[in-house]
N, C-alpha and C positions, 0 to 999 in steps of 0.2 A: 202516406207513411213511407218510410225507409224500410230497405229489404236489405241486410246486408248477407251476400255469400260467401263465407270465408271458406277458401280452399287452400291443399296442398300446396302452391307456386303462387297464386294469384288471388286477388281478392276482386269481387264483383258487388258492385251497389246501382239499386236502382231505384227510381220512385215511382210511386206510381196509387191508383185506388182502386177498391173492390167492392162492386155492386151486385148483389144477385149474383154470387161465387165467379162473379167475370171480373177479370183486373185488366186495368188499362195501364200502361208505362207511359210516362210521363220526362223521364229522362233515364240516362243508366252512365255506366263508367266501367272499367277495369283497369288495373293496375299485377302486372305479374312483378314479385318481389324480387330486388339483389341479393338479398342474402336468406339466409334458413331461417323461418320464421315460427318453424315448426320442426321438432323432433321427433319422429317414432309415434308421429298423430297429436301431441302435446305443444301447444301456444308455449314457445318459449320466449320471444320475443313479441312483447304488447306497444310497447313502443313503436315499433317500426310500421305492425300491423294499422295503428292507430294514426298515426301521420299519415300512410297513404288512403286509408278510407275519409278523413280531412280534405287528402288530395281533389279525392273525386267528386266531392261533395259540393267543393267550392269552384273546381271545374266546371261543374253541370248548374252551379247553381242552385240546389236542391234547398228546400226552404223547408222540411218537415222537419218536427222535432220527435216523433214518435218513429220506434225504430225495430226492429225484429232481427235478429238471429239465425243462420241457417246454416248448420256445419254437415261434415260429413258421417256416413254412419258409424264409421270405425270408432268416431267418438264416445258413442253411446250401447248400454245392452238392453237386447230386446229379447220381448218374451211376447208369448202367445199361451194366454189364462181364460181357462170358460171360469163365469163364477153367475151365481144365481144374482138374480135383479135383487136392486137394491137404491138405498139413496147415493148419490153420487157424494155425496163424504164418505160416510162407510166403504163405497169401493173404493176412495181414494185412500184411505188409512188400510183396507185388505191389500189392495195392491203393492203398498211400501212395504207393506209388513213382508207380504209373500217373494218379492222383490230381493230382500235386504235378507232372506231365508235362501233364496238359490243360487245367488251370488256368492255370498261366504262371507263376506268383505268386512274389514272394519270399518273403513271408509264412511264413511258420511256421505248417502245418497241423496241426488237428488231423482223425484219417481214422479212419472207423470203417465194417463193411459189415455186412450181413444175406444172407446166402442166400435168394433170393427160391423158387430155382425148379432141380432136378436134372434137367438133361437128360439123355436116353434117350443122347445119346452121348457121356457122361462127362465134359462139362461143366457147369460151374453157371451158371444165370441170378445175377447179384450187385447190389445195389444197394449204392450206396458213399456215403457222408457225409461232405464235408468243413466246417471250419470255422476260421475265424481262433483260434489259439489264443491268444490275449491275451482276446480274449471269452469260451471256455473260462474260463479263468483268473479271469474277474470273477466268473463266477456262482458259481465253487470258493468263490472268497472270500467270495462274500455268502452262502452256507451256512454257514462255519466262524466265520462274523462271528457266525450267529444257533445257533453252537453246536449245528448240525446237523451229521450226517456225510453229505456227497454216497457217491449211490450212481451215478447215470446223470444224465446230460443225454440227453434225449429231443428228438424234433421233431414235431409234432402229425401231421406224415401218417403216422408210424409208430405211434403212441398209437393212432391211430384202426384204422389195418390191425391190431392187435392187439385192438381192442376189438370193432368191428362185424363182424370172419370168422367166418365159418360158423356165427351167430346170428339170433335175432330180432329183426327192430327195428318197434318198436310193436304189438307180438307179433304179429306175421308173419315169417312165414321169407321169405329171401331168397336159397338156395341155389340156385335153378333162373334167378334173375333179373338184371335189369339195373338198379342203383339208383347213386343219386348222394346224395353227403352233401355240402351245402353248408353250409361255416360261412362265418356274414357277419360279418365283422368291420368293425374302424372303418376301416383303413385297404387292409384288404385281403379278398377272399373267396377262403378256401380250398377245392378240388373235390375231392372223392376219389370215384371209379368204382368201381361193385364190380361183377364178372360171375361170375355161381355162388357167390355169396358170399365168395370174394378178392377184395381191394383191385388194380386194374391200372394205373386210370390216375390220378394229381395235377397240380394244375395252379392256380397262382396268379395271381388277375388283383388288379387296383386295385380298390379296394370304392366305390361311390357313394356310402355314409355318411357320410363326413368332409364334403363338400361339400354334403351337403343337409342335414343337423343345422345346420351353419354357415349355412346360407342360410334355415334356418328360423327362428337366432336373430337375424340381422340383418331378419326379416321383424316376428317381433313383439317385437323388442327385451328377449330376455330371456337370461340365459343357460345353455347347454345342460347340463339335470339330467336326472337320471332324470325326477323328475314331469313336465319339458317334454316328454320321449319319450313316457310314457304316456298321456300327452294327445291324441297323434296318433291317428287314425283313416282309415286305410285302405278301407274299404268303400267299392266302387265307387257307391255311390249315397248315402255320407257328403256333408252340403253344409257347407263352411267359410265364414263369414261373410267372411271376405277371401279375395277370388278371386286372390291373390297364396299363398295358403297349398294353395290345392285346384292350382293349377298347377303346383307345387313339390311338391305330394304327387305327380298325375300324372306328372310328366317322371322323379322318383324309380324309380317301378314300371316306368317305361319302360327306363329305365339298367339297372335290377337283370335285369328280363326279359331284356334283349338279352346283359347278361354270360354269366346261364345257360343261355340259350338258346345262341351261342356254343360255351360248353363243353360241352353235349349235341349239335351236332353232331361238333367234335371228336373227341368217346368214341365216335361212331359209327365216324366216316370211319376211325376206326385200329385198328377191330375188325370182325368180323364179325356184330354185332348193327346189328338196324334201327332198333330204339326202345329208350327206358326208357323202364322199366313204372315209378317210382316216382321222387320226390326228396322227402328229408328235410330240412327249414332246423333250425339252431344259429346259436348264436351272435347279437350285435348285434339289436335290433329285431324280432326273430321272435315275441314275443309280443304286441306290437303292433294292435292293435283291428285285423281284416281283414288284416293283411298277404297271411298261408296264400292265404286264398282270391281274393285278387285277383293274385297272384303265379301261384297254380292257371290262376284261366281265363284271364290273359295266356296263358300258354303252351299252354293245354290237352292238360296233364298232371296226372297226381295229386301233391300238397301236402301234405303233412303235418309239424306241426312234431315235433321231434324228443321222443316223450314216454317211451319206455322202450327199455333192449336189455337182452338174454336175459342179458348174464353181467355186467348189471350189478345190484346190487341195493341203493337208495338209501334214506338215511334220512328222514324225514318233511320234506317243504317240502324236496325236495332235485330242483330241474328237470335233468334228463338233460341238456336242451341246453344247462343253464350247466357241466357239468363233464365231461363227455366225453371233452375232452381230458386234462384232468387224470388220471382214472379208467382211462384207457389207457396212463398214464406211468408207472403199478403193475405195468402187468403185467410183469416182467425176464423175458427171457430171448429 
């Protein structure tokens, strides 16, 4: 099957199969786009989107005609509904109903749930999904457009709760702990909490990235590439020859620190844990000369970037923190 990640800047595709909730890659690709492909979270441009997941397809070679979905959360609203056991039609018709009631919306939803959690008194913990279906609708199309058969539209906190439970991440186990997966994206950083190895808490803030990329190319007049990014250097004891660039790096690490710092109080105050023992970065800039470990002793907590999980198993020159998401939009069911 095909996994595709559509994000903010770039798009990610990768193949691969799932056996016994372990998915193996089989090949992948990305593609960061030239122009806006996206407005204020909304696919404006299908075309552009569509040509380059073509790109990568035929790039790698990828031979699957079966295909899946996997956007960001800011796409989608969620909710968290206890409702009594029941057949799984009737929840799925209370769900929409309850849905299409706390929303307001005129819209035309599209509602879908997960069983998070069977309580002891015979009802279910439920997470529920909604979405504009006209945007549904666009991505169906931009599948059948590339002659793919949709299988699922996915949402990256659900990719992720399928991918990191009750595994290793960077070959450590995480069943007894308290860890946090931060993906930093361009526009936004996505948090996912795990305690005992379940996913509990998400939570999406504004990402500092967009604004400091931009301020770094109106700094040395250049514009922002990959090579501009790898260029950057992090290390707290890195000296920039323009003390306009090492100030713009600090104020950076400062923003990013305070955001996750933030969401690890949060995960606290709303559980009965005192601390995380651990946070993993993905996503955006995480490779980055020094990021880890100036991000590390800002907070002083452990940093690690995100280099492998137990049910994943990747092909050569295949970084975990670029496809994670991806690689958890495989796993159905």
């Amino acid at each position: 099957m095909i996994s595709i990640d559509v994000g903010t800047k770039k798009v990610c595709v990768v193949e691969g199969s799932v056996h016994s909730g372990n998915v193996t890659l089989t090949g992948w690709g990305e593609i960061a786009y030239d122009s806006d492909v996206f407005e204020e979270g909304v696919l404006i441009d299908p075309t552009t989107l569509s040509f380059l997941i073509s790109e990568i397809i035929k790039r790698n070679r990828m031979k699957s005609k079966n295909a899946v979905i996997t956007v960001t959360n800011n796409n989608v609203i969620m909710r968290e509904l206890i409702l009594p056991e029941m057949k799984p039609k009737e929840m799925q018709t209370i769900v929409a109903n309850e849905m299409q009631r706390l929303i307001g919306s005129d819209n035309k939803l599209t509602v879908d749930y997960i069983v998070v959690e069977k309580m002891s008194d015979k009802t279910n913990k439920v997470m529920a999904y909604a979405m504009n279906s006209d945007n549904v609708e666009i991505y169906q199309k931009l599948l059948k457009g590339l002659k793919l058969t949709p299988t699922a539209l996915d949402i990256h906190s659900n990719a992720i709760a399928k991918l990191f439970g009750k595994t290793t991440i960077n070959n450590m186990p995480h069943g007894e702990d308290s860890i946090v997966v931060a993906d930093i994206g361009y526009a936004q950083i996505s948090f996912h909490g795990f305690l005992n190895g379940i996913k509990h808490f998400d939570r999406t803030e504004i990402s500092p990235v967009s604004d400091f990329l931009n301020e770094i190319a109106s700094i040395t007049r250049m514009e922002i590439s990959q090579e501009m990014i790898n260029s950057l250097d992090f290390t707290m004891d890195h000296i920039y020859e323009n003390s306009m660039m090492a100030d713009t790096c600090r104020f950076f690490i400062s923003r990013l620190s305070d955001e996750i710092q933030r969401y690890l109080q949060y995960m606290i105050s709303n559980s009965t844990i005192k601390s995380i023992r651990k946070i993993y970065l993905m996503g955006s800039l995480v490779e980055t000369t020094g990021l880890v470990n100036t991000i590390a002793g800002s907070l002083g907590i452990e940093v690690e970037l995100l280099s492998s999980i137990g049910k994943l198993q990747l092909p050569a020159d295949c970084p975990a923190y670029k496809v994670a998401n991806a690689a958890g939009a495989l796993i159905r069911y």
